[in-house]
TORZA-160569 format. One record per atom (N, C-alpha, C): residue number from 1; atom name; y, z, x. Coordinates in nm, 4 decimals. Layout:
REM residues N
+------+------+----------+----------+----------+
: resi : name :       yy :       zz :       xx :
+------+------+----------+----------+----------+
:  NUM :   CA :        Y :        Z :        X :
...
+------+------+----------+----------+----------+
This chain:
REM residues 53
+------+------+----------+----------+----------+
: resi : name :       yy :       zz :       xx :
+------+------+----------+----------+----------+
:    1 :    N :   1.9611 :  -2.9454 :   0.3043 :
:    1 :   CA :   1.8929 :  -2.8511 :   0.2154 :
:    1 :    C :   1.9617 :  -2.8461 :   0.0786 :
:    2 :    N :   2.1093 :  -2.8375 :   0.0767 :
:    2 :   CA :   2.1576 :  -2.8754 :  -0.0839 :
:    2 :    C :   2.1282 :  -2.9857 :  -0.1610 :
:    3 :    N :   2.1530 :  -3.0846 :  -0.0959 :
:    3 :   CA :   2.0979 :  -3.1522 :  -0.1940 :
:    3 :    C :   1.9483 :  -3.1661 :  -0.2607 :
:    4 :    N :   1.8793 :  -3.1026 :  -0.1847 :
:    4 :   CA :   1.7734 :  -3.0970 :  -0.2558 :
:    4 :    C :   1.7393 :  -2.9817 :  -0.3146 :
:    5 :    N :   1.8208 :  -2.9346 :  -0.3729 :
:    5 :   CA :   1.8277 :  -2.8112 :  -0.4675 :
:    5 :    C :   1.8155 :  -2.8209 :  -0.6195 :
:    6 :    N :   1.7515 :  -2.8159 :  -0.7426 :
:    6 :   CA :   1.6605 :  -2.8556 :  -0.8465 :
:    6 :    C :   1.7780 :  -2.8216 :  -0.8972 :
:    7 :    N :   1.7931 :  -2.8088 :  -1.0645 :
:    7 :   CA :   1.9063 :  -2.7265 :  -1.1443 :
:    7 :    C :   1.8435 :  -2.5744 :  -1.0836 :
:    8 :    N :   1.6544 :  -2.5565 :  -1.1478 :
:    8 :   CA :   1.6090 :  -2.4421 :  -1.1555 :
:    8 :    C :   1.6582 :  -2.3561 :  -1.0070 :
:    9 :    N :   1.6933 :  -2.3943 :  -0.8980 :
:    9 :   CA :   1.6773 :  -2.3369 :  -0.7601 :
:    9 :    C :   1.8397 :  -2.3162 :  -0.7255 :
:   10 :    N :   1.8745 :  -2.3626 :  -0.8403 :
:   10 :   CA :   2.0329 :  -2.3063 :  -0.8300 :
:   10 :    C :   2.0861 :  -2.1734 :  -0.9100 :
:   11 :    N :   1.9933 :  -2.0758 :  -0.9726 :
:   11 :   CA :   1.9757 :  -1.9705 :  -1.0601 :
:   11 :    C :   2.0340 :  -1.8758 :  -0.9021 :
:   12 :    N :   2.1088 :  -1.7673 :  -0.8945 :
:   12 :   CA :   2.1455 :  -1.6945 :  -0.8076 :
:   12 :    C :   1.9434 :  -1.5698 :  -0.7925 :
:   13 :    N :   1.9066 :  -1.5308 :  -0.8320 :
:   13 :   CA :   1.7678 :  -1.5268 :  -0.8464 :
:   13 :    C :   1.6860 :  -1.6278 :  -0.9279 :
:   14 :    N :   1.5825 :  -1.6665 :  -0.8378 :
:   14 :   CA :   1.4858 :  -1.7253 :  -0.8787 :
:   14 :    C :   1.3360 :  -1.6236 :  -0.9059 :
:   15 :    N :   1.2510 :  -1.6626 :  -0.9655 :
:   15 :   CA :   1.1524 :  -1.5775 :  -1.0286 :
:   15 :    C :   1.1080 :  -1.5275 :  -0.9182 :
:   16 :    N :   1.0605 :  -1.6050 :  -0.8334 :
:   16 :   CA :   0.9689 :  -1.6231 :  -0.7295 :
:   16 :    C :   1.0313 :  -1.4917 :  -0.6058 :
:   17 :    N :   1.1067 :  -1.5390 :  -0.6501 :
:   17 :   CA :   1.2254 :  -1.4069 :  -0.5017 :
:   17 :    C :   1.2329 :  -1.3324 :  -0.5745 :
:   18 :    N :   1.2617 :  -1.2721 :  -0.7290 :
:   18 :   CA :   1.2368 :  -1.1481 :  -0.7855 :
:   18 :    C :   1.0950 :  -1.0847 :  -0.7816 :
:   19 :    N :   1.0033 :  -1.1189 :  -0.7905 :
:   19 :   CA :   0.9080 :  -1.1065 :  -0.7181 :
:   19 :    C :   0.8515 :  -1.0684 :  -0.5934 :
:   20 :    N :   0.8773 :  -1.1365 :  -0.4933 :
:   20 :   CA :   0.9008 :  -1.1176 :  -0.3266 :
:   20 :    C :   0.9445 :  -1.0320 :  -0.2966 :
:   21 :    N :   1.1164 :  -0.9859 :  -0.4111 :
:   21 :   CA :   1.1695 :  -0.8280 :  -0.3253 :
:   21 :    C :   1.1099 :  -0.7605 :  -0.4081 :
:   22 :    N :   1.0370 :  -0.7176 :  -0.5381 :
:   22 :   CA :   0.9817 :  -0.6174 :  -0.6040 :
:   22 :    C :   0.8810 :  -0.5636 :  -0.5422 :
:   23 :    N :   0.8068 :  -0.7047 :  -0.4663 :
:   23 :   CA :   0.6365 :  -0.6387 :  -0.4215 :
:   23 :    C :   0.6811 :  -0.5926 :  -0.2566 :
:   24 :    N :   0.8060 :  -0.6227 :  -0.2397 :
:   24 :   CA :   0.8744 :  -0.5095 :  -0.1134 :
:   24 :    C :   0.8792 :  -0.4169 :  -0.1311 :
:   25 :    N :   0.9951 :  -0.4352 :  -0.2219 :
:   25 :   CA :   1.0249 :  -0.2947 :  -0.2813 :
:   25 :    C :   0.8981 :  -0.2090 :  -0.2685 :
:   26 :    N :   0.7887 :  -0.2168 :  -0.3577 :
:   26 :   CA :   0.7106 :  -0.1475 :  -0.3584 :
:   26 :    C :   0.6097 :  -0.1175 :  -0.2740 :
:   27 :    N :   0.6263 :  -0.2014 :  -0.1969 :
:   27 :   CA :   0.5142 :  -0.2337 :  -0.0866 :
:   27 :    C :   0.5605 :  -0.0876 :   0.0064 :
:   28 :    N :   0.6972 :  -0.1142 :   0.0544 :
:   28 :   CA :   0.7835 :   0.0361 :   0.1581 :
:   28 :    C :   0.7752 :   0.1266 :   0.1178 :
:   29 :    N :   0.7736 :   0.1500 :  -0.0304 :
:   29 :   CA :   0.6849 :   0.2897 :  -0.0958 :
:   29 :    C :   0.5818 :   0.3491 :  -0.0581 :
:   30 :    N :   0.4734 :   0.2527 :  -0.1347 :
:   30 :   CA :   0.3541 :   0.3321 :  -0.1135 :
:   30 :    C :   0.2823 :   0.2292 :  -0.0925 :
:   31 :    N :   0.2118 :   0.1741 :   0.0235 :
:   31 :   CA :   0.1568 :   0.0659 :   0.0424 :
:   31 :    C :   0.0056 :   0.1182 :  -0.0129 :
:   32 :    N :  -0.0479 :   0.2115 :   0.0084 :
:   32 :   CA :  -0.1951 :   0.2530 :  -0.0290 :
:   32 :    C :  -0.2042 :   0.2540 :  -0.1816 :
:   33 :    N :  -0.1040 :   0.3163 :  -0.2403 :
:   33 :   CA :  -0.0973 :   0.3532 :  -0.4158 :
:   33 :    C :  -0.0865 :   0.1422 :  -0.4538 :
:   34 :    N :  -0.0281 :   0.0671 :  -0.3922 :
:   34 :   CA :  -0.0090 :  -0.0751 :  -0.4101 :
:   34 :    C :  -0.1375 :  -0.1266 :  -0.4089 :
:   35 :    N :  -0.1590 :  -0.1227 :  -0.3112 :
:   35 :   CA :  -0.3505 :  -0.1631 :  -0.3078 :
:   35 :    C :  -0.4175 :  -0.1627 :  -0.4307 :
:   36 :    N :  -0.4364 :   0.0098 :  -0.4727 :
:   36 :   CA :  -0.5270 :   0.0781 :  -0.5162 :
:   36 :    C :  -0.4796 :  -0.0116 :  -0.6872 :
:   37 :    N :  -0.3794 :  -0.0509 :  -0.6876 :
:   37 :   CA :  -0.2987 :  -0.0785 :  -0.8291 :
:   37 :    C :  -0.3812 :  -0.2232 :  -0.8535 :
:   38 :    N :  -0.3510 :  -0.2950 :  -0.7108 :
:   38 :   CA :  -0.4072 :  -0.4254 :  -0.7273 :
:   38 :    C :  -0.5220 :  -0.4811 :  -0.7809 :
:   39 :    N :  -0.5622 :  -0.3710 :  -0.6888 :
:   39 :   CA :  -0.7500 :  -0.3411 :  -0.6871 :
:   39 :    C :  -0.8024 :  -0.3141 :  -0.8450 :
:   40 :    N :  -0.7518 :  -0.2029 :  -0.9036 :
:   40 :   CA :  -0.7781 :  -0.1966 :  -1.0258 :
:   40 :    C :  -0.7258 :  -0.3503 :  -1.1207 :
:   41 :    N :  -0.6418 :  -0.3821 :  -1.1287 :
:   41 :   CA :  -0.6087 :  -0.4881 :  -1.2158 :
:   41 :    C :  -0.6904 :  -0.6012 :  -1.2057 :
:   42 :    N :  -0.7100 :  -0.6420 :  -1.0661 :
:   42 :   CA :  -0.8026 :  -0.7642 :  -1.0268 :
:   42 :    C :  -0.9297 :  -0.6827 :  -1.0967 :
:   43 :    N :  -1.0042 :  -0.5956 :  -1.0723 :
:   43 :   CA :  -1.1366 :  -0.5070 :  -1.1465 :
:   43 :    C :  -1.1381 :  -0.5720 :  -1.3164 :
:   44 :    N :  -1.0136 :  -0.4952 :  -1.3344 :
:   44 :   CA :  -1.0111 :  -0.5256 :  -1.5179 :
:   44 :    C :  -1.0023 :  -0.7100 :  -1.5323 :
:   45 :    N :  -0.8839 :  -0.7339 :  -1.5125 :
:   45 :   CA :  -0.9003 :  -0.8818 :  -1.4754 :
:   45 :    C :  -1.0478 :  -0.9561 :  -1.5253 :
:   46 :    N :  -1.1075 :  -0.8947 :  -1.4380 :
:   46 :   CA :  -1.2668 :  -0.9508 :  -1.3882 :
:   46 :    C :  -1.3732 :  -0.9028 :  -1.5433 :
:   47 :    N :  -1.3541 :  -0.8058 :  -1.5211 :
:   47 :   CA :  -1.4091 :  -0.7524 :  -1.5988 :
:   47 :    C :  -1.3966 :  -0.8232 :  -1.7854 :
:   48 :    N :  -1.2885 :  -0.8496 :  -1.8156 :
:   48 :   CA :  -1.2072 :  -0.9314 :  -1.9323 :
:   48 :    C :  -1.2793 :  -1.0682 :  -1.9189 :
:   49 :    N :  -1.2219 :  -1.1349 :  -1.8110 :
:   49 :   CA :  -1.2746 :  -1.2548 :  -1.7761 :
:   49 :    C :  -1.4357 :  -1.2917 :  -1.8171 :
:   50 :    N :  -1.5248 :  -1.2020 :  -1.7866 :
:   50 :   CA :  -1.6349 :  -1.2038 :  -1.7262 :
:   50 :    C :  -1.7205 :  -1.1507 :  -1.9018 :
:   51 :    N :  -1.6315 :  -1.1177 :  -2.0142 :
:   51 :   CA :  -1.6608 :  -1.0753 :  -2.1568 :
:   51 :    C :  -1.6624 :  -1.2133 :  -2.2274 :
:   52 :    N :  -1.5258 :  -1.3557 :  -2.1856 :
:   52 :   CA :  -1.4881 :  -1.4243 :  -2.2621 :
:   52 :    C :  -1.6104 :  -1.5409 :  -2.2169 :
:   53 :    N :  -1.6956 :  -1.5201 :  -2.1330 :
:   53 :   CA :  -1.8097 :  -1.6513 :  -2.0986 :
:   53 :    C :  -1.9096 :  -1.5853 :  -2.0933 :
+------+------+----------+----------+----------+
């Protein structure tokens, strides 16, 4: 497994795992308020998207 370790995958955090524990993090909070967050952004998201075509 070391040696196949990139420069990038030798960073003590990588993006990807800052990520992973944040949406933990938040997930053990409030898993319903997480949803509801998602839900709205994907909405707007869509909504933006759906102005530019």
């Amino acid at each position: 497994m070391k040696k196949m370790k990139t420069v990038k995958d030798s960073q003590p955090w990588s993006e990807r795992e800052k990520v992973l524990l944040l949406l933990l993090l938040v997930s053990v909070i409030d898993i319903p308020s997480l949803i509801d967050t998602l839900y709205q952004i994907g909405y707007e998201f869509g909504q933006a998207l759906a102005l530019w075509f």
